[in-house]
N, C-alpha and C positions, 0 to 999 in steps of 0.2 A: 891366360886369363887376365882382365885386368886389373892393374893396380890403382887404385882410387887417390893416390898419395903422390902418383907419378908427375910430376912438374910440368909434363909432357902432355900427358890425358888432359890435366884439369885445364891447361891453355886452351885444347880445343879437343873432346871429348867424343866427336859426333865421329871419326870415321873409327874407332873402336865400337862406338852403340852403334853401327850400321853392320859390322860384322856380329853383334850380339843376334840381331833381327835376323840375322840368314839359319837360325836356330830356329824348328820348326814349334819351338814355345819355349817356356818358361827355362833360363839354364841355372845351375847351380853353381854358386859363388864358394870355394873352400875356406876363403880366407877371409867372409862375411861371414861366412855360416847360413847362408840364405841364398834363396833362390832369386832370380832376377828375371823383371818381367818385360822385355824391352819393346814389344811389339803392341802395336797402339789395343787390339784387343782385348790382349791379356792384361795391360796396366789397367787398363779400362773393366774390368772383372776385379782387378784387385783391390780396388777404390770399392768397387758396389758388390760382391761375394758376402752373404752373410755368413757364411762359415771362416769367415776371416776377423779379426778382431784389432784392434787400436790397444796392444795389452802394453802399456807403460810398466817397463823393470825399472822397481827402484833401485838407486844407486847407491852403493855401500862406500864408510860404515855410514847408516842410517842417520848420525847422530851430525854428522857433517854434509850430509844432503839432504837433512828434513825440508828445509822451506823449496829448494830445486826441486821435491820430490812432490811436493803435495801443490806447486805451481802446475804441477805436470800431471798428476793422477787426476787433479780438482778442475780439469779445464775440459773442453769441448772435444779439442783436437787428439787427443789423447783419451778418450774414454768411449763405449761402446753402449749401446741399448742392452737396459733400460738407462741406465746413467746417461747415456748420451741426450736419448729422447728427452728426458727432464729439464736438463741442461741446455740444451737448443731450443727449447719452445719458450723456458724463462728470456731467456737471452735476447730472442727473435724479437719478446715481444716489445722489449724494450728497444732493439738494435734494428726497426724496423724500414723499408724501404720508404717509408715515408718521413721518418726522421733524417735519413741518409739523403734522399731528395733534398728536406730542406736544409741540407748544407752545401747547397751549392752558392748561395750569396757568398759565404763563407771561402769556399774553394776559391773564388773568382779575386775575392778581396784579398787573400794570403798572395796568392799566382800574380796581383799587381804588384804587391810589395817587393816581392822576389825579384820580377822582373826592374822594380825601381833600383832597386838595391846592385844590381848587377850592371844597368845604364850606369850609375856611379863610375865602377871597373872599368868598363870599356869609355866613360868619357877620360878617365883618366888616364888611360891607352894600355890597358892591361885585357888579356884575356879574362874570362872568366873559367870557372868549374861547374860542369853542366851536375855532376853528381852534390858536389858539395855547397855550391849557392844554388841547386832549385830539385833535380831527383830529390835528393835525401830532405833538406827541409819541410819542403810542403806539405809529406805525407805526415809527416809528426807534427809540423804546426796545427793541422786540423786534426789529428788524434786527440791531441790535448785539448785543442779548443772542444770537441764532442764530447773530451770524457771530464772536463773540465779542469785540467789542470794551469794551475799559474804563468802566465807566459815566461816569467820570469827566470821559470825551473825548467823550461823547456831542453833548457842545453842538458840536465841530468839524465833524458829518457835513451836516447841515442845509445850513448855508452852501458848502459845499462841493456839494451836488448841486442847491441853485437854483442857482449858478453857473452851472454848467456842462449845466443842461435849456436856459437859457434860449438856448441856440444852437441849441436844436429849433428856434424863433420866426423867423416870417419877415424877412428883413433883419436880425439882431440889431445892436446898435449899436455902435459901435468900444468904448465903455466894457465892455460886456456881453460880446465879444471878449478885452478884455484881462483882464478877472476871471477868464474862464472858461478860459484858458490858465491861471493861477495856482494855480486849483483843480484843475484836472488834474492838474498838475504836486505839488503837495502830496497830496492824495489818493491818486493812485497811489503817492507816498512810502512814506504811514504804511500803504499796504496793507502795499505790497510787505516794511515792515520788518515787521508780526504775521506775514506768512507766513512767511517764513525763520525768525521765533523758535518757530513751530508747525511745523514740519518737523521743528526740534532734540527741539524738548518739547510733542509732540500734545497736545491736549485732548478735551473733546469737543461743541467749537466748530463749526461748516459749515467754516470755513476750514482746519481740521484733516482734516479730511472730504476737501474740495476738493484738499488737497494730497497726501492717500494715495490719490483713486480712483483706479482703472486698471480698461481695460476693452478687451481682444483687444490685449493689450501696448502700449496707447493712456492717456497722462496727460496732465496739461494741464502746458502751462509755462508759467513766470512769468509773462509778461504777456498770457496766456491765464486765469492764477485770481486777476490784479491785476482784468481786465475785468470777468471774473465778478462781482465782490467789489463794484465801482464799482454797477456794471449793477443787481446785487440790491439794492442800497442805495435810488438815482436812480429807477429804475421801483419798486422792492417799494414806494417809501412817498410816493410824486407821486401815481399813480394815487390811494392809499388816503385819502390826505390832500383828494385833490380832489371823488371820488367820495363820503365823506362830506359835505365844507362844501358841495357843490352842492346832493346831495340833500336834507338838514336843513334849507338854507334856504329851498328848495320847498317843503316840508313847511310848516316855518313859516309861509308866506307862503297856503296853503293851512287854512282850516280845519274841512274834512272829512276832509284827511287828518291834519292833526294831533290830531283826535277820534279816530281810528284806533289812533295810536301813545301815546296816552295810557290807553285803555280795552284793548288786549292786543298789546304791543310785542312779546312775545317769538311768541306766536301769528302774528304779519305778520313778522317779523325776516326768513326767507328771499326772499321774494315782494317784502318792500320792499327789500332790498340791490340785488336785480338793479334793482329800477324806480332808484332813485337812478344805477347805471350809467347806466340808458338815458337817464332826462328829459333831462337833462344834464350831459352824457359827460364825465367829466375829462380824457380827450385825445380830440384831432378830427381830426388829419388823420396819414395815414402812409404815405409814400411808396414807390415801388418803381421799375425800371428796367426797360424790356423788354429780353431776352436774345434775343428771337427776334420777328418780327413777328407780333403777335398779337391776338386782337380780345375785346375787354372791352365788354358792352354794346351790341354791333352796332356799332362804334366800328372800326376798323385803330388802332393804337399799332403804333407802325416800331421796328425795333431799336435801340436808343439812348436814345427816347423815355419822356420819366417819366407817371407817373401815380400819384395822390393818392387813397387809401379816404379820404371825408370821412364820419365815425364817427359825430359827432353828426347829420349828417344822415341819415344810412341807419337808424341809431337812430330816426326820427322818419317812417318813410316810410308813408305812406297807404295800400301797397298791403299791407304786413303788419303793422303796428299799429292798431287800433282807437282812433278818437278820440287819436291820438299825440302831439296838444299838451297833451292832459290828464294829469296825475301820479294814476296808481294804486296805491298801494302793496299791493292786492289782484293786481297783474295776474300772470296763467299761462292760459296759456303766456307766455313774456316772449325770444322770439331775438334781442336786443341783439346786436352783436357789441363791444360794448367792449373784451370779453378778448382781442380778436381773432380768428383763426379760422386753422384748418390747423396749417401747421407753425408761423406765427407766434404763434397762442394764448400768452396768456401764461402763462410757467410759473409765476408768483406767484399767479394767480388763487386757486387754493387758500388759499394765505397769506390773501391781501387778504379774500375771504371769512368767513373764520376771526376774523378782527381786528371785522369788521363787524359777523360775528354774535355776538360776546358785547361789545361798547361800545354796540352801538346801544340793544338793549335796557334794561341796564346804567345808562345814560344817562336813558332816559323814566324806569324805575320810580324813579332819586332822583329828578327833578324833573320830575312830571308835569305843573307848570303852566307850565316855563319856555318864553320868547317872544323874541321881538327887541328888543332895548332898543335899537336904535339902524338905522344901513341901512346893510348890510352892502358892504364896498370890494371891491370885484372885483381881482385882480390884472390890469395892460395885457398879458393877453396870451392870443390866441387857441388854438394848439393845444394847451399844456396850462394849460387852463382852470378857476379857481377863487377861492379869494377869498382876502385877505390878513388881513381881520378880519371876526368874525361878532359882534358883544357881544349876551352873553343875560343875559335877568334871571329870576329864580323867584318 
């Protein structure tokens, strides 16, 4: 069975989940305690099954994971109808596709700086870091600019939500524990004080937004639009941050498909975002709880009993993707479930999207000859999966 911790798996994971999928459903994990759902239509039930539930276990003792614990109960991704419906309609209506549209002047204007900023590097004859001067910034310079935080304190968001992802990861480690209580704990701070000072004096910030909707006499409270806040932050720019450094590096490491995105990036831009989703997935696994005895893949799951959508592999499954070890940046149709699916879909999709589709391009037409100048470091860790440095040269 596999081990999730194996230095081995997490480098490249896919031909262990391809032997998962030769499992005529759902297998069970001893050493999770949960079932594992690898094949694209059972993760894809696992996401939309409403006998299935989002049951967040608090973390003990209580007294030292209060604000980790109620980040986590008090937010979207973690909560179930009726709680969830409540939560996602205030949220929506604030965090709507047409506030997310008009951030695209926004996007365009960060994605020049970026690219300014990095001209700098290479006129100075240095490579650049495709993760750490453009993946990773973008997504949080316009987090903050949306939820309106000070550009000033941008550098404190960062550190703050690897913190506290990395207790996604299986067994995290007592160090990875104690960071991620700290960042909780400050984080939810500095929300909680922008909200109260946008309560006094609105802007026309998301957090401004989040603290005025109301909807059938229904508002969020405090540590309902702290979670939010956390939640939009952590998910809007992990995903974006991963799902680019993954894809690019395939790309790179590909060179039919980097002839692709050199000869008409903007022409392939939608077609190749979703592929970078799928090759490989920046998160992989995501749990749920049965509420009822229910059967996922010809499988019984007992009430109580967990089970795990493993994304990258369903992402990869033979019975609906064509040749799905190969990276297409042409492929369409493309049913990834990356963004998840049902009620859990995620609500940034749109965002992440958005971000993708004007950097990516963006990105090729200044340097269409650039490559890997070095071999890119994988972050140790499996479910959300990506790299820590990509260095390129032009």
């Amino acid at each position: 069975m596999i081990d999730f911790n194996d230095p081995h798996f997490v480098a490249d994971p896919y031909p262990a989940l391809k032997g998962l999928r030769e499992a005529p459903g759902p297998v069970w994990h001893e050493g999770m305690q949960m079932f594992l759902a690898a094949r694209h239509s059972d993760a894809n039930d696992v996401f939309r099954n409403k006998s299935l539930g989002r049951i967040f276990k608090e973390k003990t003792p209580e007294f030292e994971w209060e604000i980790f614990n109620w980040l986590h109960a008090d937010s979207i991704l973690d909560s179930e109808p009726p709680k969830h419906t409540r939560l996602r309609s205030l949220v929506a209506k604030a965090f709507n596709r047409q506030k997310i549209e008009g951030m695209r002047p926004t996007v365009e204007r960060i994605t020049v700086q970026l690219l300014d900023a990095i001209e700098e590097k290479i006129q100075a004859g240095h490579t650049f870091d495709l993760i750490a001067d453009y993946a990773e910034p973008l997504p949080v310079k316009i987090i903050a600019d949306l939820l309106g935080f000070p550009e000033s304190e941008e550098h404190l968001l960062r550190p703050w939500s690897q913190a506290i992802v990395k207790m996604y990861e299986v067994n995290p480690s007592v160090q990875y524990q104690t960071e991620a209580k700290l960042a909780a704990k400050e984080f939810a701070d500095y929300v909680r004080d922008l909200a109260e000072s946008r309560k006094k004096t609105p802007g026309q910030d998301l957090i401004s937004d989040l603290a005025s909707v109301e909807e059938n006499g229904e508002k969020l409270n405090m540590h309902e639009l702290v979670a939010t806040c956390v939640l939009l932050l952590n998910a809007g720019h992990e995903a974006s941050v991963n799902a680019f450094g993954n894809g690019m590096v395939a790309a790179l490491q590909r060179p039919d498909q980097v002839k692709l995105l050199r000869q008409s990036p903007r022409e392939i831009t939608n077609t190749a975002l979703e592929e970078f989703m799928r090759f490989d997935a920046p998160l992989h696994l995501f749990e749920r709880t049965a509420t009822a005895d229910t059967e996922i893949g010809g499988v019984q799951i007992e009430e109580g009993q967990k089970i795990a959508a493993l994304i990258g592999s369903a992402n990869r499954d033979e019975t609906v993707f064509s040749a799905p070890e190969t990276m297409d940046l042409t492929r369409d149709p493309n049913p990834h479930i990356g963004f998840g699916a049902g009620i859990h879909f995620c609500l940034g999709a749109p965002l992440a999207r958005l971000e993708m589709s004007v950097s990516l391009p963006a990105l090729w037409e200044k340097y269409p000859t650039m490559q890997l100048a070095a071999v890119p470091v994988r972050r140790p860790t499996f479910v959300l999966r990506g790299y820590e440095s990509v260095a390129i040269s032009v």
